[in-house]
C-alpha positions as CSV (number, residue, x, y, z in Angstrom):
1,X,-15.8,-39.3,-0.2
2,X,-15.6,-37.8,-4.0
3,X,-14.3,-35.3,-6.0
4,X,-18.2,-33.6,-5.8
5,X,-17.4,-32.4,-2.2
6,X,-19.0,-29.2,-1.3
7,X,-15.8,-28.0,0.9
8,X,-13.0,-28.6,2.6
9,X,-11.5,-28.3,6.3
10,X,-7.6,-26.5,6.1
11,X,-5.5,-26.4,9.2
12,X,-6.7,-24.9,12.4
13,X,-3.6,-22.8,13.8
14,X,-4.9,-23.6,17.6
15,X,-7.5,-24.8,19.4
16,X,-7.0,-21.7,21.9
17,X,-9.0,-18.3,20.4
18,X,-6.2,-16.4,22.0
19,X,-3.4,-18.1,20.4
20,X,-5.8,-18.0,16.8
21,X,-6.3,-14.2,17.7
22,X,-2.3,-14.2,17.2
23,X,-1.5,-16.0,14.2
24,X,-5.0,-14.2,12.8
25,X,-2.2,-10.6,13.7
26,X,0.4,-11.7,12.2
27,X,-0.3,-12.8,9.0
28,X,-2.6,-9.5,8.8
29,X,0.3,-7.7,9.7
30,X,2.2,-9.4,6.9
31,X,-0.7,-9.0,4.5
32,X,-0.5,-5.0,4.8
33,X,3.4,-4.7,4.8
34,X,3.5,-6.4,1.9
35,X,0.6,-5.0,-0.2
36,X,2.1,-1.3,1.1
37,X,5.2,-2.1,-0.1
38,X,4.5,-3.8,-3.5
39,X,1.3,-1.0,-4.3
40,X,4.0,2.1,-3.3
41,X,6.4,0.5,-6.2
42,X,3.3,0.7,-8.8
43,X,2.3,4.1,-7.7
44,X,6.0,5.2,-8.2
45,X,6.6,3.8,-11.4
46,X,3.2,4.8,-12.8
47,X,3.7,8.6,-11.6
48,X,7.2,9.4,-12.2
49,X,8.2,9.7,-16.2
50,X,11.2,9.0,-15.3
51,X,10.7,5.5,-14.4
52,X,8.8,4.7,-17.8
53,X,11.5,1.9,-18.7
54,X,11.5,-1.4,-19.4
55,X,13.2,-2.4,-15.9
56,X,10.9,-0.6,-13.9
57,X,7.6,-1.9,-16.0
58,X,8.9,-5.5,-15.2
59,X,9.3,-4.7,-11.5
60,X,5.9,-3.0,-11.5
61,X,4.4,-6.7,-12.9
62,X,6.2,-8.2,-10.0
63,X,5.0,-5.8,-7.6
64,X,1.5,-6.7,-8.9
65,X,1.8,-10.7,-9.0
66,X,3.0,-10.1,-5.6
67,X,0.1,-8.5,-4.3
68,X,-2.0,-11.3,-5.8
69,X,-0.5,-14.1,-4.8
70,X,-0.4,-12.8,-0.8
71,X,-4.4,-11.9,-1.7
72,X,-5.4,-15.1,-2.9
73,X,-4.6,-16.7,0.6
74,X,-3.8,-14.6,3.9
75,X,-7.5,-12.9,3.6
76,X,-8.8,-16.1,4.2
77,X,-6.5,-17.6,6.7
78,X,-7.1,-14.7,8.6
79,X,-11.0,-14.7,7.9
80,X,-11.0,-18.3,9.3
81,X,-8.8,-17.5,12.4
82,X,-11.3,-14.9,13.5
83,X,-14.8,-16.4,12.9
84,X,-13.0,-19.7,14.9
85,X,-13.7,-22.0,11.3
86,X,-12.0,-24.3,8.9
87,X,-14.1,-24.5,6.4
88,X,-13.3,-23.2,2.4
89,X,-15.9,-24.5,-0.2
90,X,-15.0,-26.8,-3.1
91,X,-14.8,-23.9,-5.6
92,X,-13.1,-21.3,-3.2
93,X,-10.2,-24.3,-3.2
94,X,-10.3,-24.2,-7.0
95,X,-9.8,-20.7,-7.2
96,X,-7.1,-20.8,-4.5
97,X,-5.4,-23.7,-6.4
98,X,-5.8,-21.5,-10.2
99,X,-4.6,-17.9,-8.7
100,X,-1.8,-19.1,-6.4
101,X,-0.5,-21.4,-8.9
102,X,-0.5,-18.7,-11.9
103,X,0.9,-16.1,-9.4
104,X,3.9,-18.8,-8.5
105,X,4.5,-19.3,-12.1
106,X,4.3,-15.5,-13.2
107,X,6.9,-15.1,-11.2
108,X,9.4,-17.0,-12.1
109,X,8.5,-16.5,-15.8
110,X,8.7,-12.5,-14.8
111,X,12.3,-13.2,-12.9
112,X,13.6,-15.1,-16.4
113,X,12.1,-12.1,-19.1
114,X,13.8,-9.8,-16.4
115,X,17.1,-11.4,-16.7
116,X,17.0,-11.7,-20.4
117,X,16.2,-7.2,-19.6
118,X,19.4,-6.9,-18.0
119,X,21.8,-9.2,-20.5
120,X,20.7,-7.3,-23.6
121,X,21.1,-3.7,-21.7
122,X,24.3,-4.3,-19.8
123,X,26.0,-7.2,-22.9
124,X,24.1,-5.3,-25.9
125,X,23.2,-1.6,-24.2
126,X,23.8,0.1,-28.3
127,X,20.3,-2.1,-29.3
128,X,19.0,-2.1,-26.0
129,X,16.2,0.5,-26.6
130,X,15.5,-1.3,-30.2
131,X,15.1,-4.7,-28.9
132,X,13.4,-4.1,-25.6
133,X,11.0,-1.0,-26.7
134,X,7.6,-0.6,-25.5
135,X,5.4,-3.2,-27.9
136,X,8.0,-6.1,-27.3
137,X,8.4,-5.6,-23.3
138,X,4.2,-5.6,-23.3
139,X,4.3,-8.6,-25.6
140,X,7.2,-10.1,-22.8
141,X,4.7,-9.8,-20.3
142,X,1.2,-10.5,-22.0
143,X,3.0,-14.0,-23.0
144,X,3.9,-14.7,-19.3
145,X,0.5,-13.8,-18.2
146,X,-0.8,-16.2,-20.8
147,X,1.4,-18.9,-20.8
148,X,1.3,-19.4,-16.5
149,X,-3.2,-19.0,-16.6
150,X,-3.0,-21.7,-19.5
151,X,-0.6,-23.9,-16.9
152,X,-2.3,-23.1,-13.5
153,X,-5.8,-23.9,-15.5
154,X,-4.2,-27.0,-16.6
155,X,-2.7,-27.6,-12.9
156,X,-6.3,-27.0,-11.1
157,X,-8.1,-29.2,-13.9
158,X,-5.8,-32.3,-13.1
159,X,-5.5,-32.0,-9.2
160,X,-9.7,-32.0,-9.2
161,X,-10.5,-34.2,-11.3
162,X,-9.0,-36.9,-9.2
163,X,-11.4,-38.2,-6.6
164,X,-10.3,-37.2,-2.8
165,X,-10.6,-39.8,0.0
166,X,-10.8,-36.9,2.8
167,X,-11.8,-33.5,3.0
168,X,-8.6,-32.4,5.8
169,X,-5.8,-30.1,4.2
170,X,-2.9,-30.3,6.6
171,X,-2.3,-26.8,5.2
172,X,-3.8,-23.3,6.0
173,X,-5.1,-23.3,2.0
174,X,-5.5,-25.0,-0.5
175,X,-1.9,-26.4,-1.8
176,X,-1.5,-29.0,-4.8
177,X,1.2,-31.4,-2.3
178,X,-1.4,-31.5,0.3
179,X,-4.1,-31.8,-1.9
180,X,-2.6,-34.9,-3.6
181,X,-2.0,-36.2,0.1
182,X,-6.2,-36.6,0.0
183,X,-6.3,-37.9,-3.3
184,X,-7.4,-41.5,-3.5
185,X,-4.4,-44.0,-4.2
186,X,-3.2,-44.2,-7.8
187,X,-5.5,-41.4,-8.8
188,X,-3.2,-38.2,-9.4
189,X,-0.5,-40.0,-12.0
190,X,-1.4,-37.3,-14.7
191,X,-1.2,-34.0,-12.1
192,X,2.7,-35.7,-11.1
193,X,3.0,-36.0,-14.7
194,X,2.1,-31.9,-14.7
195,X,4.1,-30.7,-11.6
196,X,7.2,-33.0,-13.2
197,X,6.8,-31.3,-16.8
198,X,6.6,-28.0,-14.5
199,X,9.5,-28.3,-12.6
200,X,11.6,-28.9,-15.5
201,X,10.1,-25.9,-17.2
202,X,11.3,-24.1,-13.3
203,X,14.8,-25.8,-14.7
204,X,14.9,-24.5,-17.6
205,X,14.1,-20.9,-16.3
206,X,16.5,-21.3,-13.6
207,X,19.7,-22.5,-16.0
208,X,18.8,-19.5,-18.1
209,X,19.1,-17.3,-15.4
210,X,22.6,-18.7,-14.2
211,X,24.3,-18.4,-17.6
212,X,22.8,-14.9,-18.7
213,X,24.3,-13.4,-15.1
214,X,27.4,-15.3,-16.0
215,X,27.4,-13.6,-19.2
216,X,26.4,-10.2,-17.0
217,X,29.4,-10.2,-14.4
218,X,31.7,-11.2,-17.2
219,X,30.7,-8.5,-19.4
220,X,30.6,-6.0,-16.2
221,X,34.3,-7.3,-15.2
222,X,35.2,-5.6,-18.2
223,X,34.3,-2.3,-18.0
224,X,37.5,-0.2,-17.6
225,X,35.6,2.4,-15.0
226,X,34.6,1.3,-11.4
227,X,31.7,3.7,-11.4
228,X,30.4,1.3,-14.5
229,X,31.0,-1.4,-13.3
230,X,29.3,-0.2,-9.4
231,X,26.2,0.9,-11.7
232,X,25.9,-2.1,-13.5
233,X,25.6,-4.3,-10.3
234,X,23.3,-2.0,-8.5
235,X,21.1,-2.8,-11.5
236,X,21.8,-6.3,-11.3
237,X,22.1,-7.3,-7.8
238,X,18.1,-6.6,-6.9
239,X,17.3,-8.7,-9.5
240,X,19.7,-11.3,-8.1
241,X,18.9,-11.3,-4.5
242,X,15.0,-11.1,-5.0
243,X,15.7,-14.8,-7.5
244,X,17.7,-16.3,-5.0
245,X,15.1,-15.9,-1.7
246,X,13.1,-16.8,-4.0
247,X,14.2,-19.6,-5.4
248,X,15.9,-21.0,-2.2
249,X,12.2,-20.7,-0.3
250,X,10.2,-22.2,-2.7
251,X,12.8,-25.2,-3.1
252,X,13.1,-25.7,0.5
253,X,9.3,-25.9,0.8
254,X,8.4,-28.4,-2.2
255,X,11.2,-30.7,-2.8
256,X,10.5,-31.9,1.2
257,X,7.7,-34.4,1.9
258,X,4.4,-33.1,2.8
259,X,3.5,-34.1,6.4
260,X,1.1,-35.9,8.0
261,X,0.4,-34.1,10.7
262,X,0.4,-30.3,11.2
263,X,3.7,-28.3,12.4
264,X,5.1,-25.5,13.5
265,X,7.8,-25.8,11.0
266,X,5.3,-26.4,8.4
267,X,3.8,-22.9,9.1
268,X,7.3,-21.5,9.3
269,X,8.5,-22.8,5.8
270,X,4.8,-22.3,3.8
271,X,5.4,-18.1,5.3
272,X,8.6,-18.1,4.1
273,X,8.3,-19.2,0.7
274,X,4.3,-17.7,0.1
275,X,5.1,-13.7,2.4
276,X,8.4,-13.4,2.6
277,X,9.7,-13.0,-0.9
278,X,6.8,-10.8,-2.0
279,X,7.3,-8.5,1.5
280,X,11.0,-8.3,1.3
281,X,10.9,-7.8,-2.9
282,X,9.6,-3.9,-2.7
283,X,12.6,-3.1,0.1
284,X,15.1,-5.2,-2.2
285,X,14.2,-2.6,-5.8
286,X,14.4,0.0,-3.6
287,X,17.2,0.0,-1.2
288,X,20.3,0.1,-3.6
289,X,17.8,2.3,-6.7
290,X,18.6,5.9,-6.2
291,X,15.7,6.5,-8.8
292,X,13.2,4.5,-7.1
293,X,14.3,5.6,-3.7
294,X,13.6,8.9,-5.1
295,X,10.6,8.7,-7.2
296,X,9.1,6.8,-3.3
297,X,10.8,10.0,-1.6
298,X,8.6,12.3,-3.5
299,X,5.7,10.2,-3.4
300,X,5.3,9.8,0.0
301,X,6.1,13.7,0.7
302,X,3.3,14.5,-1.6
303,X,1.2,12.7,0.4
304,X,2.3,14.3,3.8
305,X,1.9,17.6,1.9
306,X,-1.5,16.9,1.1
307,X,-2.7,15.7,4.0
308,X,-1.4,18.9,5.8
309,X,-2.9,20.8,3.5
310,X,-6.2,19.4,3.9
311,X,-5.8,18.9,8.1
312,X,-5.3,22.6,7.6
313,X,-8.1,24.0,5.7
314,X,-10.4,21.3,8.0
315,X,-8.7,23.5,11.0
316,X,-9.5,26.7,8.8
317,X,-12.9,25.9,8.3
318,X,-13.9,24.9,11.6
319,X,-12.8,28.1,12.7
320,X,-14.5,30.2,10.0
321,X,-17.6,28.5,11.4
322,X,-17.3,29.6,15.1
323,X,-16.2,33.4,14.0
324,X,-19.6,33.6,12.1
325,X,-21.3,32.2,15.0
């Protein structure tokens, strides 16, 4: 075949509906803890003045890459679990390929600027608010935005552009190391040449992370009062963990071999690296932040009031009615 197919066939979970019906559950049930989680941390930060800060701008960025890279591929999965199908058409690949890729890279370009937040308020905290103020923390982010659509664009245009030799994705979407299993021999050089110049870039990001939280714990070390130093880490550590799972997931799942033939590993390792990081990163801000925990706190009790109050004046209401009658 060629690169002018009109679709593709990704991986059928089972051949038994009831089993389908299952992993069709589960990844739903993934989808909405993880979009709860990540849209409760934008609410929070959006509502409470208090969280207007450049730390809890760049988490509220995560939380929304997060969303979007779950979005771009568990509605579909699950779509094609329940309507007992394989099939995803040339350009729904394309945009799988484009969002999912930008998403992947926003994050780790969001986890580096993020780093960079905490060095200059924890190593430089008398110029913190002139260095990262409002217009240069947008600009941050706006260049990260950028920068990952120009390299996912650049990622989707080589990976197609190469004629395929089969239309099966071992894979329940639309992944660049499956698709380049398809590819015809010889005929994806430049896209290795892209996920190469890529990884290094991942590198890069990753090296600067490691010596600015060198440069962190050393500068924390010296802070003369423990309840300083236990701040500083509860600002730090999040960031830390939520890098680390990440990091650890996503290298687990690409520097292995694409298979062959379809696994239940496989589908273990691709929800650990595409679910799990965005599901666990809203509990991670959260669970040591006593302002976040807070700002949540109120949120969700203003909900709960609100919904009492309106269940009450329903009840009201109805019961005006039946006195007049």
């Amino acid at each position: 075949m060629d690169n002018h197919t009109s679709e593709f066939l990704l991986l059928e979970f089972s051949k038994i509906w009831k089993l389908q019906v299952m992993y069709a559950t589960l990844l739903l049930t993934l989808y909405f803890m993880t979009v709860t989680g990540n849209l409760l941390i934008i609410i929070a930060v959006v509502s409470d003045h208090h969280l207007h800060t450049p730390m809890y701008f760049f988490v509220m960025n995560l939380a929304m890459q997060d969303i979007g890279s779950v979005s771009v591929i568990i509605p579909k999965a699950v779509f094609n679990c329940l309507m007992n199908t394989r099939h995803i058409s040339y350009s729904g690949c394309v945009a799988q390929v484009l969002l999912f890729v930008f998403f992947l890279g926003s994050d780790v370009a969001l986890l580096t600027v993020m780093a960079y937040d905490r060095y200059v308020a924890i190593c430089n905290p008398l110029q913190y608010e002139m260095i990262m103020n409002r217009k240069a923390c947008s600009i941050m982010v706006g260049i990260v935005w950028i920068a990952c659509f120009l390299s996912a664009s650049l990622h989707s245009i080589e990976t197609f552009t190469t004629p395929f030799c089969s239309n099966t994705i071992i894979q329940f979407y639309c992944e660049i190391p499956h698709l380049l299993k398809i590819a015809c021999s010889d005929s994806y050089i430049n896209e290795i040449g892209v996920l190469v110049f890529n990884a290094m870039l991942g590198f890069g990001c990753f090296i600067f992370i490691v010596v600015t939280y060198v440069k962190i714990f050393s500068a924390v070390l010296r802070i003369p009062s423990v309840q300083g130093r236990k701040k500083a880490f509860s600002t730090c550590l999040p960031h830390l963990v939520v890098f680390t799972i990440f990091l650890f997931t996503v290298s687990f799942a690409y520097l292995r071999p694409a298979s062959n033939r379809p696994s239940h590993l496989d589908f273990i390792i691709t929800i650990l690296y595409s679910i799990i990081p965005p599901m666990l990163n809203p509990l991670i801000y959260s669970m040591r932040n006593k302002d976040l925990k807070a700002a949540l706190s109120k949120l969700l009790w203003s909900f709960r009031f609100d919904k009492m109050v309106n269940c009450i004046s329903t009840c009201l209401s109805i019961l005006m009615g039946k006195k007049k009658r």
